[in-house]
Backbone bond lengths (Angstrom), bond angles and torsions (degrees), N, CA, C in turn:
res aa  C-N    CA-C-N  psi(-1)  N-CA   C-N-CA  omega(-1)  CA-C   N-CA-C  phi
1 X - - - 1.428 - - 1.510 110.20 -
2 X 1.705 110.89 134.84 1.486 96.48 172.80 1.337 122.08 -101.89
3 X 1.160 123.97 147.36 1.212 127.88 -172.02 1.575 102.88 -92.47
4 X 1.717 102.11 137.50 1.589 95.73 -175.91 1.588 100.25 -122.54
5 X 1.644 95.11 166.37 1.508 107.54 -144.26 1.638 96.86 -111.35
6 X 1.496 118.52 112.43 1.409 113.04 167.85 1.435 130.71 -80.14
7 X 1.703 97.98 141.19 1.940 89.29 -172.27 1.288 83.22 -105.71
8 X 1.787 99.91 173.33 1.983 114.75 173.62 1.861 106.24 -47.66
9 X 1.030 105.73 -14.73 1.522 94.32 -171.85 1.704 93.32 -80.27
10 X 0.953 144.39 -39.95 1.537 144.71 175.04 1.389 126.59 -76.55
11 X 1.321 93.84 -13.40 1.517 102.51 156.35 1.262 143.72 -118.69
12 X 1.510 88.09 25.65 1.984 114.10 158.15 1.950 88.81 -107.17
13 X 0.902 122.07 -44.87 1.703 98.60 -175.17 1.401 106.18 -83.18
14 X 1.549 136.53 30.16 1.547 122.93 152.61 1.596 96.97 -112.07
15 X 1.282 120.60 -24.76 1.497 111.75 156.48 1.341 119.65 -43.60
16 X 1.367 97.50 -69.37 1.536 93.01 -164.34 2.161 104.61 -68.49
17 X 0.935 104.79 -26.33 1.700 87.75 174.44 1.723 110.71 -69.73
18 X 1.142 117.18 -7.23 1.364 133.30 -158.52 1.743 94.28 -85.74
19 X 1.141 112.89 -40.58 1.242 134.71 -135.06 1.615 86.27 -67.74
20 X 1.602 139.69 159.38 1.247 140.28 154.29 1.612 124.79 -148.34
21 X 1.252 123.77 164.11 1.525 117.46 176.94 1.630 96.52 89.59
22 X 1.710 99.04 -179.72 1.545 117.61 -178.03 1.297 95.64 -99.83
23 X 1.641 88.32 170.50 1.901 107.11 173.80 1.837 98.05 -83.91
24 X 0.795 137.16 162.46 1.607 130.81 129.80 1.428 127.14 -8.14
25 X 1.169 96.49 -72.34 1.593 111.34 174.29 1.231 124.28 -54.66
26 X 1.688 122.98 -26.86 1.116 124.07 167.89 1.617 112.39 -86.13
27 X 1.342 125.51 -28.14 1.485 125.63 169.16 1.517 91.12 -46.81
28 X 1.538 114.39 -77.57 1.543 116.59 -168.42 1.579 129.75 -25.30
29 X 1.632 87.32 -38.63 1.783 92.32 -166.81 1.544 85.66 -92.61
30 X 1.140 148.31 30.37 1.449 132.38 158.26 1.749 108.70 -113.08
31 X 1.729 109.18 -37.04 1.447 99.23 157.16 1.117 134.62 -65.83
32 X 1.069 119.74 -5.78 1.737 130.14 -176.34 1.920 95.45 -101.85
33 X 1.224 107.90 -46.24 2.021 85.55 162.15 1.258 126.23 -57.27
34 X 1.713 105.90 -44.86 1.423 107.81 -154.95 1.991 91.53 -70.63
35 X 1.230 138.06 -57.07 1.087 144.05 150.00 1.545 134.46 -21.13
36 X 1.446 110.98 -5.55 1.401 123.70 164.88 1.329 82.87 -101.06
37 X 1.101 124.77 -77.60 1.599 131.98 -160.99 1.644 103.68 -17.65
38 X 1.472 95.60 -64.06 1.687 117.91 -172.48 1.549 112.54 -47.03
39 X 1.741 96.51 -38.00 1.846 95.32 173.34 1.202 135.66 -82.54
40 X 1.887 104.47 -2.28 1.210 117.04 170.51 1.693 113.39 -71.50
41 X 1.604 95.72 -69.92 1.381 128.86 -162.80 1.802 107.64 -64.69
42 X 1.173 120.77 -29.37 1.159 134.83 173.50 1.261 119.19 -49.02
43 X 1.237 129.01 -66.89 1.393 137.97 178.68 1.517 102.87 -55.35
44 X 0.928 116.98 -42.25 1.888 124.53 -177.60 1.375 107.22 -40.83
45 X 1.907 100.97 -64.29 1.002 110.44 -167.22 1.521 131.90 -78.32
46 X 1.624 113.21 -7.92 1.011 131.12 157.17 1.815 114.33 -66.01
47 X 1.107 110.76 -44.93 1.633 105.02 175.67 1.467 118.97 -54.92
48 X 1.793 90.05 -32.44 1.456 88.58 -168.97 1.871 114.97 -69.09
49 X 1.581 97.01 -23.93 1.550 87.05 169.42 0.827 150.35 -80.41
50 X 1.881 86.10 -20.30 1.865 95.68 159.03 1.361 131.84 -74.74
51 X 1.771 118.55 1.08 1.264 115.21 153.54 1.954 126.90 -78.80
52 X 1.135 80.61 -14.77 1.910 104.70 -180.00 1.097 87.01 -73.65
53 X 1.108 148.66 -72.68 1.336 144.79 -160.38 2.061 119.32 -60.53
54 X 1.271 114.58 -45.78 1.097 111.86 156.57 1.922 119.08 -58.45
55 X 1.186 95.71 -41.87 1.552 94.55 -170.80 1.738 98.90 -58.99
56 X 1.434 114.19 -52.20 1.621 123.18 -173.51 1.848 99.62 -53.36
57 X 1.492 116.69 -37.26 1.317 123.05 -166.24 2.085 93.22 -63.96
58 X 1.224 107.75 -39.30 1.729 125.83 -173.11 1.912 102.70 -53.41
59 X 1.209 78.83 -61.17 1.669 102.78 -162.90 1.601 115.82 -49.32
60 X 2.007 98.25 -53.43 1.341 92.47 175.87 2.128 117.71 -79.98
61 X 1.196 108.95 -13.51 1.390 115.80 164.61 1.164 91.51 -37.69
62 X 1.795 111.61 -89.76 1.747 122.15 -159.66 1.399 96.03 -39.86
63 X 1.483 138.83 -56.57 1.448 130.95 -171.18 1.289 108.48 -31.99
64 X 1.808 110.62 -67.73 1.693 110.16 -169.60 1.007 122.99 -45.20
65 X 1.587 115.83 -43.10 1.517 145.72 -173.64 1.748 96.62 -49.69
66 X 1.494 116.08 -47.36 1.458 89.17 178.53 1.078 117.82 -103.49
67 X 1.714 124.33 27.15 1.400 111.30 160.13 1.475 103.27 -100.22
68 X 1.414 115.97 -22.53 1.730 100.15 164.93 1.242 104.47 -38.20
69 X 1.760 112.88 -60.00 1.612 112.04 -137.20 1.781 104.11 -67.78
70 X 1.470 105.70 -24.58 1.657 104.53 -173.56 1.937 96.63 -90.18
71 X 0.988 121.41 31.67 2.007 137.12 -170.10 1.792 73.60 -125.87
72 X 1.076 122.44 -93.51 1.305 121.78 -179.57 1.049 118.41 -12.50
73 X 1.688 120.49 -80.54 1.623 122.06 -168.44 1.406 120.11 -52.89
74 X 1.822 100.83 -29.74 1.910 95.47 171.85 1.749 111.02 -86.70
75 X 1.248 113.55 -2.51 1.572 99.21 175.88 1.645 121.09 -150.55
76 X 1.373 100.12 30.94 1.537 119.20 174.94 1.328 132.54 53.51
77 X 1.289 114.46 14.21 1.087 133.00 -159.88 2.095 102.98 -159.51
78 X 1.505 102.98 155.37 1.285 105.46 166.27 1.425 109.75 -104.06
79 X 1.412 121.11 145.30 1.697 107.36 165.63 1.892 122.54 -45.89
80 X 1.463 94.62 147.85 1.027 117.19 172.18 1.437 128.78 -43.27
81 X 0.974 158.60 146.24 1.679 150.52 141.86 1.288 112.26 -16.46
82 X 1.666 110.38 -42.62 1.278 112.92 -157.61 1.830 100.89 -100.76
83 X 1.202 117.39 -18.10 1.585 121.75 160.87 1.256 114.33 -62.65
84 X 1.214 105.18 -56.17 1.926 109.90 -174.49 1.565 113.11 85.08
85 X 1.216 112.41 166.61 1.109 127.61 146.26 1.645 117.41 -27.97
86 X 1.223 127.54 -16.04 1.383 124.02 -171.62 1.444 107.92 -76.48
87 X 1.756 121.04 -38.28 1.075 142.87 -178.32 1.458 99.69 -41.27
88 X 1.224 122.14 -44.60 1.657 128.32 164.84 1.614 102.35 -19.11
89 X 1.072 96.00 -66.97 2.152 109.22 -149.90 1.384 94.67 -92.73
90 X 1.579 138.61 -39.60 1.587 129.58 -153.73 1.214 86.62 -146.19
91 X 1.434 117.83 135.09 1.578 135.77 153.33 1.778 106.69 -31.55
92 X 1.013 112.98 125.34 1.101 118.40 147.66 1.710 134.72 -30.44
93 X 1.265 118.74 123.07 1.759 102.36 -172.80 2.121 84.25 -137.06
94 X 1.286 128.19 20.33 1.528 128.20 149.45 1.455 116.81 -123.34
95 X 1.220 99.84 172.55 1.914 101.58 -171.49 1.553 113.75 69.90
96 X 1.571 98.37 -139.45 1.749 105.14 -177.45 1.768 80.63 -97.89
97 X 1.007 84.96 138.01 1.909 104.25 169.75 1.217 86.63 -101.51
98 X 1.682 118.74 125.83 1.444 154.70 132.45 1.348 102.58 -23.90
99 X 1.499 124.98 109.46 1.346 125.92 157.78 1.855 122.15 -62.90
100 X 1.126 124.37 -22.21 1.637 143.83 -138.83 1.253 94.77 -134.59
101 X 1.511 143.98 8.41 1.305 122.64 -175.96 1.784 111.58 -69.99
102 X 1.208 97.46 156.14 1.432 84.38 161.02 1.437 111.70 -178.46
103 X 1.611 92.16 54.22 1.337 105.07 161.97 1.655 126.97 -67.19
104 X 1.422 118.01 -156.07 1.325 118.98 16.71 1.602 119.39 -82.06
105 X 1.017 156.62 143.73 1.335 150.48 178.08 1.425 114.04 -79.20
106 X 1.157 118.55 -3.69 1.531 106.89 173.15 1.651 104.83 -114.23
107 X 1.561 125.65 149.11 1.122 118.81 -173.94 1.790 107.83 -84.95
108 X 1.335 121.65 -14.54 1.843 129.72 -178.15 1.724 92.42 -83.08
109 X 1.115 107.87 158.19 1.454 132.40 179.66 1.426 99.23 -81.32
110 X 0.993 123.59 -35.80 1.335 123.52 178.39 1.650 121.90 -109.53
111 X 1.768 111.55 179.29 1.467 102.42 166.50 1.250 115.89 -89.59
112 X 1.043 135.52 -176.43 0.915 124.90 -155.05 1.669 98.60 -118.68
113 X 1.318 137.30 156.08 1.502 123.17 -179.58 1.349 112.97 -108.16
114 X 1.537 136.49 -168.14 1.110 124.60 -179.74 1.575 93.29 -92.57
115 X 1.818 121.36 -163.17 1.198 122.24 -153.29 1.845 92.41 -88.76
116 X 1.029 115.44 -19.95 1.356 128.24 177.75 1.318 137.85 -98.25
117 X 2.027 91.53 25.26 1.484 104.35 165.22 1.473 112.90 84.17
118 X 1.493 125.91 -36.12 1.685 124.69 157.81 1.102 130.85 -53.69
119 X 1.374 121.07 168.35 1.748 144.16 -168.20 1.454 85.84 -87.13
120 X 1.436 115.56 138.52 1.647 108.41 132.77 0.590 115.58 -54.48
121 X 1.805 102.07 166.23 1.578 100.27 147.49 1.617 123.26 -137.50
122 X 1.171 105.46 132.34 1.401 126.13 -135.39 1.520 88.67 -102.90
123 X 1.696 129.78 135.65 1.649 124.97 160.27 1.523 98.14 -142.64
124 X 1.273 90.87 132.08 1.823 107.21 162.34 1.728 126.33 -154.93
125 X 1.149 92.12 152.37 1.488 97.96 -178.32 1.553 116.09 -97.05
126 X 1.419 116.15 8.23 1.279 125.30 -155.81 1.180 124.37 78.57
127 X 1.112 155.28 -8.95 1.388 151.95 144.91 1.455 117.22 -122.93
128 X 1.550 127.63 24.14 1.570 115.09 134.89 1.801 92.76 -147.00
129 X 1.152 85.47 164.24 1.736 106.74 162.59 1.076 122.91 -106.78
130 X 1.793 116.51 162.87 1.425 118.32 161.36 1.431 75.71 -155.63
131 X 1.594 92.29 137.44 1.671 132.67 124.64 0.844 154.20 -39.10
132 X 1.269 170.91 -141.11 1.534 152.03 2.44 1.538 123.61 -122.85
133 X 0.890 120.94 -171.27 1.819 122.00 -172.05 1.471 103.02 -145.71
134 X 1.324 129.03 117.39 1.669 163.91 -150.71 2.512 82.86 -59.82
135 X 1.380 97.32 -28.58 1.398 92.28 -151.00 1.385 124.06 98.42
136 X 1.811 107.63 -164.52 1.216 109.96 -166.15 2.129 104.50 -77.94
137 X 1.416 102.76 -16.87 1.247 95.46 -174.46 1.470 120.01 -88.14
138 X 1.208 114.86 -7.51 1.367 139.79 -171.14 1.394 114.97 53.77
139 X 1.635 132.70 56.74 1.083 153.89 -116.16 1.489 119.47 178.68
140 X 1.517 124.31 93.23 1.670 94.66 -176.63 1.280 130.52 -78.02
141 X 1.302 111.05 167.25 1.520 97.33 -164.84 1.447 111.15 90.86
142 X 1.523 130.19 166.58 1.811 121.56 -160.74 1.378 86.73 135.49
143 X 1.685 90.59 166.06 1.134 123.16 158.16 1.621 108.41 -137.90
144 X 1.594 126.46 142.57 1.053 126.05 140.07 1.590 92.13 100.46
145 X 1.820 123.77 -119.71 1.005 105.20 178.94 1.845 118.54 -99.91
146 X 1.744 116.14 4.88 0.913 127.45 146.41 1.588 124.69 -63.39
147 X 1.299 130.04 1.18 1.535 133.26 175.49 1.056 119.48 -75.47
148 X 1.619 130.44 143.99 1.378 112.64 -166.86 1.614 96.58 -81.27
149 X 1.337 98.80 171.55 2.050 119.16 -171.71 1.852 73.62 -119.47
150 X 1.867 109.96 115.09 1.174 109.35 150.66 1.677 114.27 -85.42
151 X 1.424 117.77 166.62 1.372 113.68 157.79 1.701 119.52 -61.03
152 X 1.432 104.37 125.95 1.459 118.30 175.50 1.539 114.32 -95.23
């Protein structure tokens, strides 16, 4: 077998096949795409959660709404303004105290808040309800995603 003899010219082309990884400059020019990208797509995807968040603000409304309505069927009546939402978890001990309760009607220990950490706010006279949630500002009144979400 013959053995063959490398000159400097063959040992710049096992360098360079040798060679691996990026320059700098090429890291750079991929953070500077991926980082346009991000300033496009970003804002999008932020809106989109602030519609998630109203919709979640929707969802758990309708939830309460049917533990009023099964609060109702055992005591003919919905709680008061002045009961609240609490009437959910503990008998009532203001207003007309419910003879027939027999909750609690919600399965959480607690109520539940909107997605932005606030109270509803809950009004009834005993035979209708209203809803709504202040929004992101916790505030009534707003525009946009500060507007209140009434019950639908």
């Amino acid at each position: 077998m013959k053995k063959k003899k490398f000159s400097d010219e063959d040992a710049d082309v096992v360098f360079v096949c040798e060679r691996r990884g990026f320059s700098f400059i090429e890291i750079m020019i991929v953070i500077v795409i991926m980082a346009g990208m991000i300033a496009i797509v970003g804002p999008m995807l932020f809106g989109k959660l602030d519609e998630a968040k109203v919709d979640q603000a929707r969802i758990q409304m309708k939830s309460l709404v049917g533990a009023l309505d099964l609060y109702h069927l055992d005591n003919s009546a919905y709680p008061s303004t002045e009961q609240g939402l609490e009437a959910l978890l503990e008998q009532p001990v203001v207003g007309t105290i419910p003879k027939n309760w027999r909750g609690p009607y919600l399965r959480s220990a607690k109520i539940p808040k909107d997605p932005w950490k606030n109270d509803y706010v809950y009004q009834s006279d005993g035979k209708a309800i209203g809803m709504k949630s202040y929004g992101a500002d916790g505030e009534e009144g707003g525009e946009g995603i500060n507007a209140d979400i009434p019950l639908e």
